[in-house]
BADREN-396755 format. One line per field, with one value per residue (C-alpha): residue number from 1; residue in one letter; x, y, z. Coordinates in Angstrom, 2 decimals. Each point is the difference from the previous one (the first is absolute). Example, Ala and Ser with C-alpha at 12.3 -4.5 7.8 and 13.67 -1.06 7.14 Angstrom:
% BADREN-396755
mimi (1  2) $
dodren (A  S) $
u (12.30  1.37) $
v (-4.50  3.44) $
w (7.80  -0.66) $
END
This chain:
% BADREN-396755
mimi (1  2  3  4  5  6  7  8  9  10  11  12  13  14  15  16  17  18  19  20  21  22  23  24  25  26  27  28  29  30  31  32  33  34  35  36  37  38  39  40  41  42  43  44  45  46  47  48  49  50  51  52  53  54  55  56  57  58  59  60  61  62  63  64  65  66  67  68  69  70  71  72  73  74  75  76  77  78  79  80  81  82  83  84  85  86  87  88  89  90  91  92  93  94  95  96  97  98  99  100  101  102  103  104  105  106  107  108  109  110  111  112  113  114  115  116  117  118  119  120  121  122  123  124  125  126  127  128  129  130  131  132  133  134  135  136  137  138  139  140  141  142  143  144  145  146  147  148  149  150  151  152  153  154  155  156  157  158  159  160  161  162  163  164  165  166  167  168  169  170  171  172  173  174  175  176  177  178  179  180  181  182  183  184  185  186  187  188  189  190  191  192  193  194  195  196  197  198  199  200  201  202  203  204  205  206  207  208  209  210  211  212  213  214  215  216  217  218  219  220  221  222  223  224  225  226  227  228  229  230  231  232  233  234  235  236  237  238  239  240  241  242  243  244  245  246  247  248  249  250  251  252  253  254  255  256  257  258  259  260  261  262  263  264  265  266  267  268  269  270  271  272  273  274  275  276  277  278  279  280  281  282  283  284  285  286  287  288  289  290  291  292  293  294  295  296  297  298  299  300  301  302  303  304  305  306  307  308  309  310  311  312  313  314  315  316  317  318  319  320  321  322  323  324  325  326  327  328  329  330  331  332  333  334  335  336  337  338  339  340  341  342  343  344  345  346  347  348  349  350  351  352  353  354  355  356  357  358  359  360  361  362  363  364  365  366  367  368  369  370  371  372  373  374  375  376  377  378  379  380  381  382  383  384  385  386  387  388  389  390  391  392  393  394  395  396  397  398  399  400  401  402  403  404  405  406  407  408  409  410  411  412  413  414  415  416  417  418  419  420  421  422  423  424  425  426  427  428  429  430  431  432  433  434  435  436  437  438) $
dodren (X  X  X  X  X  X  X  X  X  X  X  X  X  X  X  X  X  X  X  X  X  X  X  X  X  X  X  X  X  X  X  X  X  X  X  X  X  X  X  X  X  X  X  X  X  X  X  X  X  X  X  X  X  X  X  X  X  X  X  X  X  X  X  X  X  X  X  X  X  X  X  X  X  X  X  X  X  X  X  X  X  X  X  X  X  X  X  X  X  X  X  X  X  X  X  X  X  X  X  X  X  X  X  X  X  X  X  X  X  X  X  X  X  X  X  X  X  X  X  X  X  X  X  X  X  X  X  X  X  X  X  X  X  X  X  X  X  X  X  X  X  X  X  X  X  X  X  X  X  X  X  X  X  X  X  X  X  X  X  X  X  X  X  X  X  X  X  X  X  X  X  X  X  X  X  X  X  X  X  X  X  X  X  X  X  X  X  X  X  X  X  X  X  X  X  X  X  X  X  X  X  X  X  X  X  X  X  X  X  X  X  X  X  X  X  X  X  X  X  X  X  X  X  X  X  X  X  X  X  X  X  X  X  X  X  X  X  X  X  X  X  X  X  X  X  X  X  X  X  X  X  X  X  X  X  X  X  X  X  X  X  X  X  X  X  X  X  X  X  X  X  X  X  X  X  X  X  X  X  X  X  X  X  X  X  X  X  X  X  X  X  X  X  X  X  X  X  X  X  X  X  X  X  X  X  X  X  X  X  X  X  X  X  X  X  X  X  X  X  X  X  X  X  X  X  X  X  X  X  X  X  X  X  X  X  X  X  X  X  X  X  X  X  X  X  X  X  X  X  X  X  X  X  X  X  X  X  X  X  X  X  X  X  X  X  X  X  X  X  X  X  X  X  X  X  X  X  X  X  X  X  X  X  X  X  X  X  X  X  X  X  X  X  X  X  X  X  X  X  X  X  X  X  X  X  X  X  X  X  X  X  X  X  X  X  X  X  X  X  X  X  X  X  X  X  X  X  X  X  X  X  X  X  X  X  X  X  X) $
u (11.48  0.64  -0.79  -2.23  1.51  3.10  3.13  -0.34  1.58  2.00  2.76  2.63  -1.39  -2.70  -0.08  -2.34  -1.82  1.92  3.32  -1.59  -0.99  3.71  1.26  -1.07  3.17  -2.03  1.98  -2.82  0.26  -3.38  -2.04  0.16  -1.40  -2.82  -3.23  -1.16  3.09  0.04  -3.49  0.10  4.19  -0.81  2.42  -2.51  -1.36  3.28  1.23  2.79  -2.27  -2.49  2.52  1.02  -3.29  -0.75  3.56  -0.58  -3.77  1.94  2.63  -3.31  -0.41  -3.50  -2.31  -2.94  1.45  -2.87  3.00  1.33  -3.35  0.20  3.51  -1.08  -2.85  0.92  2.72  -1.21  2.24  1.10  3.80  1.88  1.74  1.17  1.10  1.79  1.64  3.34  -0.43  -3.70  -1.84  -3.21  -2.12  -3.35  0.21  1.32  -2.90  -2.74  1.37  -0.45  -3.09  -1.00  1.57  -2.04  -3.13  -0.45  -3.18  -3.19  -0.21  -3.30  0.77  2.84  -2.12  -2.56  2.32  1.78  -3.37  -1.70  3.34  0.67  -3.54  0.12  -3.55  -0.90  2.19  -1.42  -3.58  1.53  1.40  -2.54  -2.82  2.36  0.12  -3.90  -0.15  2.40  -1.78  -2.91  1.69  -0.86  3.69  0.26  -3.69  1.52  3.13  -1.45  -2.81  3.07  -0.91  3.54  1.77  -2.45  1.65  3.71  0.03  0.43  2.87  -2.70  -2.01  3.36  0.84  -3.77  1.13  3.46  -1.04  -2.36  -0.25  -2.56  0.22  -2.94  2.03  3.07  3.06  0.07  -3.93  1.20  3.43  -1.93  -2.04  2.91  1.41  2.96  2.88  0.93  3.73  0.73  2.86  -0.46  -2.59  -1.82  -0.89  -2.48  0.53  -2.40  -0.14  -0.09  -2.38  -2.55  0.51  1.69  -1.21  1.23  3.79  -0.07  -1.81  2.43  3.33  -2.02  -0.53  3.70  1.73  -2.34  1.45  3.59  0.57  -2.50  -2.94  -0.34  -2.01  -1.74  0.95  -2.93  1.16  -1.01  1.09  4.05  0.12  1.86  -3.52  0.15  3.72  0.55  -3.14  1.05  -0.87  3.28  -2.40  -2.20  2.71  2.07  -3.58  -0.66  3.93  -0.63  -3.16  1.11  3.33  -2.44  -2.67  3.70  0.80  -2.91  -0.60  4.05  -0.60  -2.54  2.42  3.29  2.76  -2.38  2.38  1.86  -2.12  -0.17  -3.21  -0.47  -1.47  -1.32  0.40  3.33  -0.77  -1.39  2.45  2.72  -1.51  -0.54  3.61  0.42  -1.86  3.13  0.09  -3.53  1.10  3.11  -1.33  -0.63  3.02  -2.53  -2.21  2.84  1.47  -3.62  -0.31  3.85  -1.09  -3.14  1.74  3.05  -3.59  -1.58  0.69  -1.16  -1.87  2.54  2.64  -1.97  -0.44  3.70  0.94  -3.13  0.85  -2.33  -2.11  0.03  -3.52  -1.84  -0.87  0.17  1.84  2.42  0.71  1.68  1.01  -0.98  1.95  -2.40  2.04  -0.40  1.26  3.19  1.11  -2.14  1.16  3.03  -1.41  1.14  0.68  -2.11  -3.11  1.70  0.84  -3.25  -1.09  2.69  -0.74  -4.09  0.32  3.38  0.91  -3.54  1.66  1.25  1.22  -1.69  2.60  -0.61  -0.91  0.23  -1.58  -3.22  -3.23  -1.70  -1.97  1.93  -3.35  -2.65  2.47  -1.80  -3.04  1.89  2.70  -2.24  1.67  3.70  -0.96  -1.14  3.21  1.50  -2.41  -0.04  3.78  -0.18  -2.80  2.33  2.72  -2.22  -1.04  3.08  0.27  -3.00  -0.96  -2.76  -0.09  1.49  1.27  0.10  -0.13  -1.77  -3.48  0.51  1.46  -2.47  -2.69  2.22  0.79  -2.91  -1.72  3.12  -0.29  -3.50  0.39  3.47  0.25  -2.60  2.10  1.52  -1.16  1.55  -0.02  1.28  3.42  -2.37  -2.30  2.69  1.40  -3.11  -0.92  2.98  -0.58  -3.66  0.98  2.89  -2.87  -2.31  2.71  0.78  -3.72  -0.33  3.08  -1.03) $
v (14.47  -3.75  -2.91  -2.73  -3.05  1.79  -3.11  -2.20  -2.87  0.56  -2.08  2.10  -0.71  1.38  4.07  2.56  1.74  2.67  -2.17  -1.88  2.97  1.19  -2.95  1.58  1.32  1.25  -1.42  -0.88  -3.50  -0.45  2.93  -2.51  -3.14  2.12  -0.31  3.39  2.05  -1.83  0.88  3.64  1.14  1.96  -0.40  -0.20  -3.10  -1.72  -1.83  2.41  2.78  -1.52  -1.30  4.04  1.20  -2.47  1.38  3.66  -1.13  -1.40  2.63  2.47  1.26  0.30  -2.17  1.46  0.34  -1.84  -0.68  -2.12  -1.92  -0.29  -1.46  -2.39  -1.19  -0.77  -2.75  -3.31  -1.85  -2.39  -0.13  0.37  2.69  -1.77  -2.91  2.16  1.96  -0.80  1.17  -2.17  3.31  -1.25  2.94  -1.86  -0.30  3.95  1.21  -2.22  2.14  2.95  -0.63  -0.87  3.42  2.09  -2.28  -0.44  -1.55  1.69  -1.25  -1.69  -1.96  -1.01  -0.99  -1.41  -2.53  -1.33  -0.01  -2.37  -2.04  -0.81  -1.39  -3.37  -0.86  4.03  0.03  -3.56  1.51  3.47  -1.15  -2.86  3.00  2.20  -3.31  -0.22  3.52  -0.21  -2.54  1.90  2.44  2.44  1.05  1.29  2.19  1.16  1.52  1.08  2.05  1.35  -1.28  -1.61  3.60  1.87  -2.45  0.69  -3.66  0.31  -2.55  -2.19  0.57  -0.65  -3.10  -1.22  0.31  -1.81  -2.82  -2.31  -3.46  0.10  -3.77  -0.80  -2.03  0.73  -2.41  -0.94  -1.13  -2.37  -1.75  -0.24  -2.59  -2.02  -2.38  1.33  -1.97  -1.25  -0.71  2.90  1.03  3.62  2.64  2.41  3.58  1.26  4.07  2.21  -0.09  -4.02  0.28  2.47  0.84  -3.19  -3.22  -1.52  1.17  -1.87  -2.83  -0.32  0.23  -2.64  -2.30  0.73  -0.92  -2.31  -2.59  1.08  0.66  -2.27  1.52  3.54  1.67  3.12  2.72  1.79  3.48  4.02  2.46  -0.11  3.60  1.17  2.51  1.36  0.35  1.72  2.53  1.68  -2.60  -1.17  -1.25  -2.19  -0.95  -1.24  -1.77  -1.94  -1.20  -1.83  -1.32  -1.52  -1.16  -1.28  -1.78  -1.79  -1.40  -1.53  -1.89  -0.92  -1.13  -2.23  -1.76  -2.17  2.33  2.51  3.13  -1.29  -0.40  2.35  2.86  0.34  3.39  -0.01  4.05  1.72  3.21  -1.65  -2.53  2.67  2.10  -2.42  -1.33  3.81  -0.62  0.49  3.65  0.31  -1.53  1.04  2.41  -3.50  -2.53  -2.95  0.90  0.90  -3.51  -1.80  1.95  -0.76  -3.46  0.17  1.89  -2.64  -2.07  1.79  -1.03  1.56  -2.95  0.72  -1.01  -2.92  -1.16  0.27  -2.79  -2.59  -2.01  1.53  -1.57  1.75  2.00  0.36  2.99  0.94  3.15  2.36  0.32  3.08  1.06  3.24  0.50  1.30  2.83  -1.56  -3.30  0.59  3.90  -1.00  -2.96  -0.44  -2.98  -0.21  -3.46  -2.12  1.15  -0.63  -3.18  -0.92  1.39  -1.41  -3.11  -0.17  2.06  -1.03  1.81  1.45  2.52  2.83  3.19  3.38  3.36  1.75  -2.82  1.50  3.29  0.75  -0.53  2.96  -1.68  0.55  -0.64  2.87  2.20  -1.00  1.57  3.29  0.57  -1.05  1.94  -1.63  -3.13  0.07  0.61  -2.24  -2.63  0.72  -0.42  -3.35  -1.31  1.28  -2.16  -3.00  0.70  0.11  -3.43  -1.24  -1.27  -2.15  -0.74  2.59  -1.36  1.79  -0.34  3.22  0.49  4.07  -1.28  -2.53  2.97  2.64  -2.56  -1.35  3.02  1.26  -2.74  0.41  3.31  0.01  -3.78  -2.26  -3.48  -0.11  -0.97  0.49  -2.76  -0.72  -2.89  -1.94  -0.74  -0.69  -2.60  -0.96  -0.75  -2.18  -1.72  -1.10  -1.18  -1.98  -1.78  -0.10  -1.92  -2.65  -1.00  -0.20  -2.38  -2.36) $
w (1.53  1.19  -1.92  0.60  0.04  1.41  -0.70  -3.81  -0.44  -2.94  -1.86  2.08  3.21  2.34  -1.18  1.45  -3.11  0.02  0.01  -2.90  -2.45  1.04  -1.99  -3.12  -1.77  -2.94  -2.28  -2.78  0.05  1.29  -3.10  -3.06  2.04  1.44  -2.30  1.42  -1.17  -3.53  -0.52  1.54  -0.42  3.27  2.44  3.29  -1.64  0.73  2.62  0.62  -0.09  2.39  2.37  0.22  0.33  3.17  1.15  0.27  1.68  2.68  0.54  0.48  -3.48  -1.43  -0.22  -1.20  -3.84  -2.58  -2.18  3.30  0.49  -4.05  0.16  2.51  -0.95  -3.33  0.94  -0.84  2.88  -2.10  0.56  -2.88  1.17  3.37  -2.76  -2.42  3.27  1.25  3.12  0.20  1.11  1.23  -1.96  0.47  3.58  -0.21  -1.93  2.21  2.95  -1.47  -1.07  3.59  1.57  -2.80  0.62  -3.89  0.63  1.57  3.43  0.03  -3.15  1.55  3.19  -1.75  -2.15  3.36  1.63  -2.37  -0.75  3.62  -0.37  -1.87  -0.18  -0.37  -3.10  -1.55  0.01  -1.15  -2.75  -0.69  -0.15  -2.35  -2.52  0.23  -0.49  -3.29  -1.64  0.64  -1.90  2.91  0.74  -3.47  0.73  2.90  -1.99  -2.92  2.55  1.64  3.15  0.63  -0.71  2.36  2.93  -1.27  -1.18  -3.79  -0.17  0.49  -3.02  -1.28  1.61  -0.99  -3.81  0.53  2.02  -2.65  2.44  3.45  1.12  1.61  2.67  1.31  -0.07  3.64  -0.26  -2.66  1.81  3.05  -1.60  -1.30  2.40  2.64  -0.18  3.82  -1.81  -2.34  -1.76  -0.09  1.38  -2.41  1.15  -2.26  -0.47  -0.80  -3.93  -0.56  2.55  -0.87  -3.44  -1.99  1.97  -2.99  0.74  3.54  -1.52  -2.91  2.84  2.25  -2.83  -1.49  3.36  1.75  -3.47  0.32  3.62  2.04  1.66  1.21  2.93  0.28  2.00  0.22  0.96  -0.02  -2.60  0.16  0.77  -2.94  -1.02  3.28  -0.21  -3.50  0.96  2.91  3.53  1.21  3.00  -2.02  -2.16  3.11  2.05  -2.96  -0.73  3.66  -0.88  -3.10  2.29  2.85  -2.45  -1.62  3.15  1.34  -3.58  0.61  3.45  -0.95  -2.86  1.05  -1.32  -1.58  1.53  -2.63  -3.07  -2.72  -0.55  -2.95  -1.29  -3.19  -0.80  -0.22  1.84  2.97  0.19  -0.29  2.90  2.25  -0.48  1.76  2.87  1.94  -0.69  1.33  3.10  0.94  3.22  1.79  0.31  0.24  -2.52  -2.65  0.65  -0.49  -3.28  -0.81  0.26  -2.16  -2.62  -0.36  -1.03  -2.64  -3.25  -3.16  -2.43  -1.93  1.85  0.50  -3.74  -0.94  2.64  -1.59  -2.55  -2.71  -2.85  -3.58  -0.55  -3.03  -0.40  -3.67  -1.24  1.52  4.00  1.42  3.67  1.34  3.52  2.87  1.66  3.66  -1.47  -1.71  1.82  3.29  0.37  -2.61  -1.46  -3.87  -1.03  1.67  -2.10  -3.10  0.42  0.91  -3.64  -1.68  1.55  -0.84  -3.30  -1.63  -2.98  -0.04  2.86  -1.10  2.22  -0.94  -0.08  3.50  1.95  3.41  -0.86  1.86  -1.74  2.27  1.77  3.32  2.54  -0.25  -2.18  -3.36  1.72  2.00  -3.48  -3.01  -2.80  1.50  0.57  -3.58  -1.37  1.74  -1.07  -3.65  0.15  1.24  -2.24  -2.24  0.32  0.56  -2.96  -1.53  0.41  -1.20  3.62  0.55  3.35  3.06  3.05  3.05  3.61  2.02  0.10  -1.33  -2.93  -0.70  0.21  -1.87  -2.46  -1.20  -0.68  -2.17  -1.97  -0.24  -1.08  -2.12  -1.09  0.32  -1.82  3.91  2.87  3.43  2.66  3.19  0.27  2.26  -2.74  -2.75  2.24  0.82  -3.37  -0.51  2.78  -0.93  -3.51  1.30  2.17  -3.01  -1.62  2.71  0.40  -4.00  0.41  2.72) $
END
């Protein structure tokens, strides 16, 4: 059985899967940074194990094993066994091919997803009639009747329960009211989860950098692909890296110098896969160099904030950093948030014990792995709690889901919120401050 993809760009150099998973020397390294194997002790739910298991696929062993689909589809991609790894095993790219050679999703869901996410304006009204529907409190009649398990879709009912905000108008609505800059300093691309779910995230970044930075522009783009990319459609996953590439370079074209200006992405995991786009594209020398180009652009907000000069913030009580796997294993960004916090907070930042270990959110996983995604949230609310936190940072949109309803649920004295709106909160009280002086 081939795989999918077929070559990965890995630290080592172009591999083909096979090549990559070969890396693997099983030495161990990886078991103790995994938050699967910690919470389970079963070797499959390792890195080591699953890099094996996608092995022996592609040297024609079985594939048909539930305890292989099991393995699989229990990895939360987030990395930290590629960081802890010597040899920088890419296991997340490993265990998204072998997910795609067992097709671990049902076919039509998987058609259905790329179908509607391809669509822009489909997936506005989609998801625009699913928030009407919510605050109707229909979605939750429709679970509780069982109508959402008699379609196969009961990660839905689930996903109703998790996610508590339904803007009534999306982020891109909003900014395209606001005045375009004909001069800006950097381009925002506004991904999925600012956009749809937490307007107030994109709002918070545009507000943050449009005082330190100079003005921003919108790049009003399609989904980034990474959905259709972690779920099974390589295709989709690759048509929408180049419409997200094309869309860049028309708003570039039309700015002196914008090939070189900044965009800005305002969630870690789809800032970290579209700094991949590369991989998608390397079949095709001229698209791989387009998307080379576009990635060398993308900059986490992150990145961003630790090269402002940044106001102190007032928030009172405790501030703690939780570290978005796509953001610090994705896209090995570790400092840079932290000095942001120390900068803004001060003293009032403290770091929490296990940092960098996945909340559970991980995408649709808190839906698909309820009872593990539990664990692994109740052990991070645990350590926030251990230090009397306050406020949260973080810096995906996942976490920002998976974390407020822990906290919710396990300790209610924190709340979590995105880096954007931290610094954006600085940022409005130093301006409060210079017009109560002049």
């Amino acid at each position: 059985m081939g795989s999918v993809l077929g070559r990965l760009v890995t630290d080592l150099g172009e591999r083909s899967t096979y090549d990559a998973a070969s890396q693997c020397s099983r030495c161990g390294y990886c078991e103790q940074a995994c938050p699967t194997y910690v919470a389970t002790g079963r070797e499959s739910r390792s890195g080591r194990g699953r890099n094996q298991l996608v092995r022996r696929v592609l040297e024609g062993g079985p594939s048909g094993s539930p305890e292989l689909r099991e393995a699989l589809s229990t990895c939360l991609l987030c990395g930290a066994c590629t960081s802890a790894c010597y040899a920088r095993v890419p296991t997340a790219d490993i265990v998204l091919e072998g997910r795609r050679m067992l097709g671990a999703a049902p076919r039509w869901v998987e058609r259905l997803l790329s179908f509607v996410i391809l669509r822009p304006g489909l997936l506005d009204r989609a998801l625009k009639l699913a928030f009407l529907f919510k605050k109707a409190g229909l979605s939750r009649l429709a679970s509780k009747t069982g109508f959402l398990s008699l379609l196969g879709l009961e990660w839905l009912a689930v996903a109703d329960v998790h996610v508590d905000e339904a803007p009534s108008e999306f982020l891109v609505d909003k900014l395209r009211t606001m005045p375009s800059s004909e001069r800006p300093a950097w381009f925002y691309l506004a991904s999925c989860g600012p956009n749809y779910l937490f307007p107030r995230v994109g709002l918070a970044t545009f507000k943050a950098l449009s005082s330190l930075r100079g003005p921003g522009r919108l790049v009003a783009s399609p989904c980034c692909g990474l959905v259709c990319y972690n779920y099974g459609d390589v295709g989709a996953a690759r048509e929408l890296s180049r419409r997200v590439i094309e869309r860049w370079e028309a708003e570039a074209a039309r700015v002196e110098g914008g090939g070189e200006l900044p965009v800005v992405v305002d969630c870690s995991s789809c800032a970290a896969h579209m700094k991949s786009y590369p991989q998608l594209n390397l079949d095709d020398a001229g698209w791989r160099r387009r998307a080379e180009l576009f990635a060398g652009r993308v900059r986490d907000v992150v990145e961003v904030y630790a090269e402002c000069p940044l106001p102190p913030a007032g928030l009172p009580g405790t501030v703690t950093y939780h570290e978005s796997c796509r953001c610090r294993h994705g896209q090995g960004i570790v400092d840079a948030p932290r000095s942001v916090l120390r900068a803004v907070a001060a003293e009032r930042f403290v770091e929490m014990p296990d940092s960098d270990a996945c909340c559970g959110g991980a995408g649709a996983f808190a839906f698909s792995h309820q009872e593990l995604s539990d664990a692994l949230l109740r052990r991070k609310v645990g350590n926030i709690a251990s230090v009397q936190a306050r406020w949260v940072a973080a810096s995906a949109t996942s976490c920002l889901i998976q974390l407020a309803r822990g906290l919710k649920n396990y300790y209610p004295d924190a709340k979590v919120l995105h880096l954007s709106e931290i610094v954006a909160a600085a940022v409005s009280e130093r301006e409060e401050e210079k017009g109560n002086t002049s």
